[in-house]
C-alpha positions in Angstrom: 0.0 0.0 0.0 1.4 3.6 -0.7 2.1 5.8 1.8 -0.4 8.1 0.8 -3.0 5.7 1.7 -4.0 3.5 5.4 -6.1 0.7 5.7 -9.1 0.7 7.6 -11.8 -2.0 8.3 -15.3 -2.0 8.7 -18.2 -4.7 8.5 -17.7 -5.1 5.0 -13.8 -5.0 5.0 -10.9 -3.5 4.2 -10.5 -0.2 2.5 -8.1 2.5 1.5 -8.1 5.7 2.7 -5.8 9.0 1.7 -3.6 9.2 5.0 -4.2 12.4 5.6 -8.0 12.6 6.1 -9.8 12.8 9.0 -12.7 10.9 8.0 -13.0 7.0 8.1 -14.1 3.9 6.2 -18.0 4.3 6.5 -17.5 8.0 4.9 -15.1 6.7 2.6 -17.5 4.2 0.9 -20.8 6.2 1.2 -18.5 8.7 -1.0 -18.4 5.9 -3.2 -22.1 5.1 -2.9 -23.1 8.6 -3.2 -22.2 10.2 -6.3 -24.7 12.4 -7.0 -24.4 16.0 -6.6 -21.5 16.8 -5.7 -22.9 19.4 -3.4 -21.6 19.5 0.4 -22.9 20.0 3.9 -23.6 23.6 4.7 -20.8 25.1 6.7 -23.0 26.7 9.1 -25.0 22.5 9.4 -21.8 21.5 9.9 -20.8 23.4 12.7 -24.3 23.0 14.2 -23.9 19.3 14.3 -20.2 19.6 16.4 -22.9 21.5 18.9 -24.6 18.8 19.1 -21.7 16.4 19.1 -20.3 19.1 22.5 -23.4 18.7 24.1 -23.7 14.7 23.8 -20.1 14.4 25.2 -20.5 17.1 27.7 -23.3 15.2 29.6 -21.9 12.1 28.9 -18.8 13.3 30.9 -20.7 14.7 33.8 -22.9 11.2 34.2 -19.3 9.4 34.1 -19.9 7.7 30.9 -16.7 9.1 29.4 -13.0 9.1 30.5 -12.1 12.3 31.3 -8.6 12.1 29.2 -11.7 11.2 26.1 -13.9 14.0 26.7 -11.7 16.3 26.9 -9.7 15.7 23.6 -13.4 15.1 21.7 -14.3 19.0 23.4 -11.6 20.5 21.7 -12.4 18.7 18.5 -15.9 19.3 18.7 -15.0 23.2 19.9 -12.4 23.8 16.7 -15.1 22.5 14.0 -17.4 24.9 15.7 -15.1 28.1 14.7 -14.9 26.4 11.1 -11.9 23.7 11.4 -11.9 20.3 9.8 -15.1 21.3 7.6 -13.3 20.1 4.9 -13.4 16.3 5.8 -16.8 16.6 5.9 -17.1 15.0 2.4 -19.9 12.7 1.9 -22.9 14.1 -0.7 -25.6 16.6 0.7 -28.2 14.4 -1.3 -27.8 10.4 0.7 -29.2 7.5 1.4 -29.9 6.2 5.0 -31.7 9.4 6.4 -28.5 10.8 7.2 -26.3 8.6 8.7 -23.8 9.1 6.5 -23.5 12.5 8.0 -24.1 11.6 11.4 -20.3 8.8 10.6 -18.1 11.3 8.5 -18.5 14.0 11.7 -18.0 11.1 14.5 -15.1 9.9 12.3 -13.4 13.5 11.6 -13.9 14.4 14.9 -12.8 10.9 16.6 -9.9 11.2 14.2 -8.8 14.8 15.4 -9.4 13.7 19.0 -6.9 10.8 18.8 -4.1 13.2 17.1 -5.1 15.3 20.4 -3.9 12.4 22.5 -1.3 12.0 20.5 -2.0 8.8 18.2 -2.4 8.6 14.4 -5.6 8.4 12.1 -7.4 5.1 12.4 -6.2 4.4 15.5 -9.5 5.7 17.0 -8.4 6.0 20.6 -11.1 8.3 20.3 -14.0 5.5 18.7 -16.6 7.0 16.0 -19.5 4.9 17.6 -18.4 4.1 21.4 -17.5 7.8 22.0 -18.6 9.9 19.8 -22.1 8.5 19.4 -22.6 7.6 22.9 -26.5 7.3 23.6 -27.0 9.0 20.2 -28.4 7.9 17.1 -28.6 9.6 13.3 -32.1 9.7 13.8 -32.2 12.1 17.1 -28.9 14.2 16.0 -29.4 14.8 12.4 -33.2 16.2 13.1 -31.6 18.4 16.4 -28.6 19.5 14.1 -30.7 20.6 11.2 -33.3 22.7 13.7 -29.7 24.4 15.7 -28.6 25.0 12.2 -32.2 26.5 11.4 -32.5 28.7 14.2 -29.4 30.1 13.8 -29.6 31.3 10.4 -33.6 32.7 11.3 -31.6 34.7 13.8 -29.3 35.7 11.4 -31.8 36.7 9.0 -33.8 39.2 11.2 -31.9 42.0 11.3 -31.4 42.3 6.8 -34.8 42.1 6.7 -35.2 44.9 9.6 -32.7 47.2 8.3 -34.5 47.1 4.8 -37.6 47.9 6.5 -36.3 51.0 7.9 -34.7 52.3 5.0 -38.4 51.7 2.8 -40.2 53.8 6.2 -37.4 56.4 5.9 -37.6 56.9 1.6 -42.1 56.7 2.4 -41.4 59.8 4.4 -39.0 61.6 2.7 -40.9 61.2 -0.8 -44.5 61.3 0.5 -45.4 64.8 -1.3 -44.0 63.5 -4.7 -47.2 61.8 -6.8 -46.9 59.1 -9.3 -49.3 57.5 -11.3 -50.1 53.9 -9.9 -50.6 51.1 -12.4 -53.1 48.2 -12.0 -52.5 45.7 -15.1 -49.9 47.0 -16.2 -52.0 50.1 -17.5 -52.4 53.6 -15.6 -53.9 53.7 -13.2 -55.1 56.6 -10.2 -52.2 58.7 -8.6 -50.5 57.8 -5.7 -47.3 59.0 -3.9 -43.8 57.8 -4.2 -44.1 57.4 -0.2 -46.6 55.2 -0.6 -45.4 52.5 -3.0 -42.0 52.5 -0.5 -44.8 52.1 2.2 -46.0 49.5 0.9 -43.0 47.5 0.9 -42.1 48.0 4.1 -45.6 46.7 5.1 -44.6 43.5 3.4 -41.1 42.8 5.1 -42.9 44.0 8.2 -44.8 40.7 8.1 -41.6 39.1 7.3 -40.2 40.3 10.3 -42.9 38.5 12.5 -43.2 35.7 10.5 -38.9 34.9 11.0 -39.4 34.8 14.6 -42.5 32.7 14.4 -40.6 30.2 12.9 -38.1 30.2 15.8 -41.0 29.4 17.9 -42.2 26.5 15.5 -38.4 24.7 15.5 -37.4 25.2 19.0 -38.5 21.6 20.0 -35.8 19.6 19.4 -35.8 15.1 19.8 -32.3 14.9 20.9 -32.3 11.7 23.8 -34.8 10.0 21.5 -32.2 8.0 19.7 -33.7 5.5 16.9 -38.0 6.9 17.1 -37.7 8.5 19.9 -38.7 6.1 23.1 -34.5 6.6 23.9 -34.3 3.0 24.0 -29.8 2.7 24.6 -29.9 6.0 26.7 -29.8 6.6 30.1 -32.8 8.5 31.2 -30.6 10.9 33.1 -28.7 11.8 29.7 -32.1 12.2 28.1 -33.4 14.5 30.4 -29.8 16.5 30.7 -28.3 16.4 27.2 -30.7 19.7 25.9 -30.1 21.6 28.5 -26.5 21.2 27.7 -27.2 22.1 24.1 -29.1 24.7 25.0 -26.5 26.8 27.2 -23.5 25.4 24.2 -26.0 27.7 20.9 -27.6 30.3 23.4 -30.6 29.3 21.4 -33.8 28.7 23.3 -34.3 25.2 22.6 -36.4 22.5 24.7 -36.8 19.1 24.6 -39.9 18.0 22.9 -42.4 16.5 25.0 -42.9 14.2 22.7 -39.8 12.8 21.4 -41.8 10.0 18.4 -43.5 13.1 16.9 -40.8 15.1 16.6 -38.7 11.9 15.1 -41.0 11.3 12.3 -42.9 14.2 11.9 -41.8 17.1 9.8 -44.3 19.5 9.4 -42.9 22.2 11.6 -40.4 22.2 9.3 -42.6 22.5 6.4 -44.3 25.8 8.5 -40.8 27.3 8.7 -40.3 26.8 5.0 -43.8 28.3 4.1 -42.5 31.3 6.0 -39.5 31.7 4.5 -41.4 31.1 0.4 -43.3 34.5 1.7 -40.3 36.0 2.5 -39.3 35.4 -1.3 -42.3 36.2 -2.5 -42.2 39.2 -1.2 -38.7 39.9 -2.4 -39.4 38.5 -6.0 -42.5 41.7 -6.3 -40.5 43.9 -4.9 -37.5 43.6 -7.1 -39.9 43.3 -10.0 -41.5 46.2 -9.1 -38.3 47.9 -9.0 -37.5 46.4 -12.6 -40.5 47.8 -13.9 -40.5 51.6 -12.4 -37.1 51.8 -13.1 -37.4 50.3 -17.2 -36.2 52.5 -19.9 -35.5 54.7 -18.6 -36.0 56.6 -21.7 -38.5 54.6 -23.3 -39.8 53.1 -20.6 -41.8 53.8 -17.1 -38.2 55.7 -16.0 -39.5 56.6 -12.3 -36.9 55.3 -10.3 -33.3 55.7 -10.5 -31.6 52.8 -9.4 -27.4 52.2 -8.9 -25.6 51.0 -12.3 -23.7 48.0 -11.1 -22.0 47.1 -14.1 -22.0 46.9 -17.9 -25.7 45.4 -19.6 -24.5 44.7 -22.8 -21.4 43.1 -24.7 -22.9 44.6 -28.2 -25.2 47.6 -26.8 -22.6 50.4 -25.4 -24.2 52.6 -22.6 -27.1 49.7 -21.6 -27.2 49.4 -18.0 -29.2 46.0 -16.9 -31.3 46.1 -13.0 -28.7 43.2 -12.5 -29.2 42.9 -8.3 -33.4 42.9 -8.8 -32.7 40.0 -11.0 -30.5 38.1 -8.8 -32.6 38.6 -5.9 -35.8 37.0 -8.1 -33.8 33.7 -8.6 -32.9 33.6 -5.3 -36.5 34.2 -4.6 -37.9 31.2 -7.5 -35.1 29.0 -5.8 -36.6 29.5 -2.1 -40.2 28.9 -3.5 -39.2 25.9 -5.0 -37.5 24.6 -2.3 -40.5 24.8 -0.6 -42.4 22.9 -2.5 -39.9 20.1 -1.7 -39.6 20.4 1.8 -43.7 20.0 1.3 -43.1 16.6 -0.4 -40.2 15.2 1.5 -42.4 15.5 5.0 -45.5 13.9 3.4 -43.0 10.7 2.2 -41.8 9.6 5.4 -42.8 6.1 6.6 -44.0 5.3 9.8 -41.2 5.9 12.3 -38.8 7.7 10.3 -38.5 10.4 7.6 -35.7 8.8 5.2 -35.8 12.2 3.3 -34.0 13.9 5.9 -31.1 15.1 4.1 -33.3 16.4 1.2 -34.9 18.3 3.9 -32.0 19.9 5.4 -30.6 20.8 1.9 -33.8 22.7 0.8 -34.4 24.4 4.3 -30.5 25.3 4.7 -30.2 26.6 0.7 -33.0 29.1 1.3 -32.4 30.0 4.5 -28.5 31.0 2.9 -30.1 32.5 -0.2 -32.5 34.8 1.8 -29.5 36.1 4.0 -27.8 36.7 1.0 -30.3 38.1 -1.0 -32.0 40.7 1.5 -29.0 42.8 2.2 -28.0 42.1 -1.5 -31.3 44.1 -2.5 -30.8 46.1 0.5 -27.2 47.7 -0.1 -26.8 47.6 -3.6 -29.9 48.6 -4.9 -32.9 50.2 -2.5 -30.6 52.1 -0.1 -29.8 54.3 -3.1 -32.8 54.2 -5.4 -34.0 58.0 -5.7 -37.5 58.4 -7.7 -37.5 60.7 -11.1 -39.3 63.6 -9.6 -39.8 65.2 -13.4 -40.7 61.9 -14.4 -43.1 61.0 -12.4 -44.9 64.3 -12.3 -45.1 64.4 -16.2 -46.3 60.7 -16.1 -49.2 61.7 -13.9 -50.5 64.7 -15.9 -50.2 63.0 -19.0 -52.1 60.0 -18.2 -56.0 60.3 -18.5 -56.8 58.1 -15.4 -56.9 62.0 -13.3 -60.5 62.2 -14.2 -61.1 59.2 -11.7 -60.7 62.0 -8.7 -63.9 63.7 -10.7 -66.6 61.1 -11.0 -67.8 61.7 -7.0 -68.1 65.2 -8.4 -69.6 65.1 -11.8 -70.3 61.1 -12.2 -69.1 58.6 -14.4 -70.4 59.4 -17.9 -69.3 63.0 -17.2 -66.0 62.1 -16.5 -66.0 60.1 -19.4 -66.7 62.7 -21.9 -63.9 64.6 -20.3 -61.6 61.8 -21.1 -62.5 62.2 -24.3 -62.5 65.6 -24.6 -58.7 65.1 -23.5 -57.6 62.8 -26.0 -59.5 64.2 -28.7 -58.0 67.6 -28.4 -54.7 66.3 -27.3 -54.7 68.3 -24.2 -54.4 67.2 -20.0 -56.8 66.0 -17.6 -57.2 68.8 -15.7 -57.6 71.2 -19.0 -60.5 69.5 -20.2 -62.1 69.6 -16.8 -61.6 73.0 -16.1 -63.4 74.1 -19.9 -65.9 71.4 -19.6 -66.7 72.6 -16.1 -65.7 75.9 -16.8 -63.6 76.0 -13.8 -60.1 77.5 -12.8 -57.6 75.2 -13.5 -55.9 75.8 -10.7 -59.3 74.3 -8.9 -58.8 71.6 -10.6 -55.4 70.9 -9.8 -55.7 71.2 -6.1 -57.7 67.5 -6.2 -54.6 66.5 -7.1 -52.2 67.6 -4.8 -50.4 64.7 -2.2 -52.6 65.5 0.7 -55.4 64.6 -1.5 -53.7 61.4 -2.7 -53.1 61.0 1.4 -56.4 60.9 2.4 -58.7 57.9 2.9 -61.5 58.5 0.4 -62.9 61.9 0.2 -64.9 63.4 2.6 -67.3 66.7 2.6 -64.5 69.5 2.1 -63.1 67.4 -0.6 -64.9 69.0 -3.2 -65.7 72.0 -1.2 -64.0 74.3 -3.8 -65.9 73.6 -6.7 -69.1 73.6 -5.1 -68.0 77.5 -4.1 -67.0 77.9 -8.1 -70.4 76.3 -8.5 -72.5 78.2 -6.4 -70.9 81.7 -7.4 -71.6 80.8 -10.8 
């Protein structure tokens, strides 16, 4: 055998490994088993799981089920692939069989690996043991399922303050641009006027929900099934360790996790899950309409709507010199299809489990972990490079508004439909504004006219008896 390589043995026998990998012979043939993707664990899954891995060996060690020489060398192990060590013999594909026990083997190995070079032996001398150490009273089925909801929470509380910040930039633009009008759009087509302020409003409404919905879904994914081992009954554990070993985990991640009360739900069951990733699709949905929103005020700009300035990132076009492209609205929308989506499959992968078990568990982590990356990614992504610095076309809008027809609307309390109507066409048929054909049809002041139209008016809720208080004065003098 080379020098490059060790022998190892396992149930099913001998097997090469590089000699300088942490990881042992049950990772080394489910990377043979496995070649699917080619996608690895998420750093931040990975680093949840050596929580777990602490917390197991921590209450292990104070119910005297671990040397104290052991425990203390799998600590540190456990404790340097929490700060981002060793992450790199994590190697086996995110998309497995066995509902994750691939996983659960390649982090006992690395870590009973680097806890045996602590004590000073070799790789695969396992002083440190994968399965008598570092899965003491644990099973893949109550770790993998506690790891994925640590590595969950985490990001959720990672994610609350992007979508915060964003919020109170869109509540500081509503107020700053709340006296400039624009002419709304329903279908695509103009619509009635409304502020600027507003449609920032609006948005900020949205992420606003986002906000309470991200720490809902702490509270839906705080339960955790770690003591359960194989369904949940913790048949193999001590009852003691059972009712310790979240506690422990809780004080390690400063996360407020609890031990389910009912640990077979919780093994098989996935739906909370499923409720998280709902939250997090509305999240993206809310992100895909706002960045197409922002795609569509600011198109053109010359021959398009042109209302809103947004920050030229880069070059649009290899052929078209001058073309800037809204390149981080598009990004953001497929992160956005690629959280809904993911959704969908979290949906499916909770109604397939069997009985006792989910087998789908690694799917699960994969689609809950990628959007839960993508939104962090994304929200400050829209956030900094695109609505911090987006500045509405004053001149733009203003000329939009008074060109459009859809100004006679305001009138029709007033005059009524078919009235307003023939001012319309009035309008168009002499090629002149809204508020010109009003005033000569109604032979009023322009300026009377006009004041319908001003932002306090587009501020109010409906119109009340002063609305039209001016024209009935015209009317009356008259």
């Amino acid at each position: 055998m080379s020098s490059n390589f060790r022998t190892e043995n396992d149930a099913f026998g001998s097997i090469e490994i590089p000699s300088a990998a942490m990881y042992g012979p049950h990772t080394a043939r489910a990377m043979q088993n496995f070649k699917l993707s080619g996608q690895r664990l998420s750093s931040i899954f990975i680093r949840s799981y050596a929580e777990v891995k602490l917390a197991c060996a921590r209450t292990n060690t104070k119910l005297g089920f671990l040397e104290q020489h052991i425990a203390q060398a799998i600590e540190m192990a456990c404790l340097e692939m929490i700060e981002g060590d060793h992450h790199e013999h994590i190697t086996v594909d995110a998309f497995q069989g066995g509902a994750g026990t691939s996983t659960n083997m390649n982090i006992n190995e690395v870590l009973a690996n680097r806890a045996s070079m602590l004590l000073g032996k070799p790789y695969g001398s396992y002083e440190v043991h994968p399965l008598h150490h570092l899965n003491l009273h644990q099973s893949t089925n109550d770790t993998f399922p506690t790891a994925l909801r640590v590595a969950a929470l985490h990001e959720l509380k990672r994610l609350e303050q992007p979508i915060a910040d964003m919020q109170a930039t869109l509540q500081r633009k509503e107020q700053e641009y709340n006296n400039l009008i624009r002419i709304a759009r329903t279908q695509l087509q103009d619509a009635v006027p409304v502020t600027a302020g507003m449609t920032f409003g609006a948005w900020a409404e949205a992420l606003s929900r986002d906000r309470w919905r991200i720490f809902k879904c702490r509270e839906r994914i705080k339960q955790v099934n770690l003591g359960g081992t194989a369904v949940g009954t913790g048949l193999g554990a001590p009852r003691d360790y059972i009712l310790r070993v979240t506690d422990e985990l809780r004080h390690i991640t400063g996360l407020k996790i609890a031990r389910a009360e009912n640990l077979v739900d919780v093994t098989q069951n996935l739906d909370s899950l499923v409720e998280v990733s709902a939250m997090l699709k509305a999240c993206a949905v809310n992100l895909f309409k706002i960045s197409n929103d922002v795609r569509l005020l600011s198109s053109g700009p010359s021959a398009g709507m042109g209302e809103l300035c947004i920050p030229p990132l880069q070059i649009g076009s290899t052929i078209m010199p001058g073309k800037v492209n809204p390149v981080i609205p598009e990004a953001v929308s497929q992160a956005a299809l690629r959280v809904m989506s993911n959704d969908s499959l979290a949906g499916q992968v909770a109604a397939l489990g069997n009985l006792e078990l989910n087998q789908f568990m690694p799917l699960m982590a994969q689609c809950l972990l990628e959007s839960l990356n993508l939104l962090n990614n994304a929200v400050p992504m829209l956030h900094r490079l695109c609505l911090e610095n987006a500045v509405p076309d004053a001149e733009k809008c203003t000329r939009n508004v008074y060109a459009g027809k859809s100004l006679i609307t305001i009138l029709v309390p007033y005059v009524g439909y078919e009235k307003a109507e023939q001012i319309a066409r009035h309008a168009d048929d002499n090629n002149i504004s809204i508020i010109e054909a009003a005033a000569k049809e109604l032979d009023l002041d322009p300026k009377i006219i006009a004041e319908l139209f001003s932002p306090d008016r587009m501020r109010q809720l409906g119109y009340s008896e002063d609305t039209y208080s001016a024209l009935n004065f015209i009317e009356e003098e008259s």
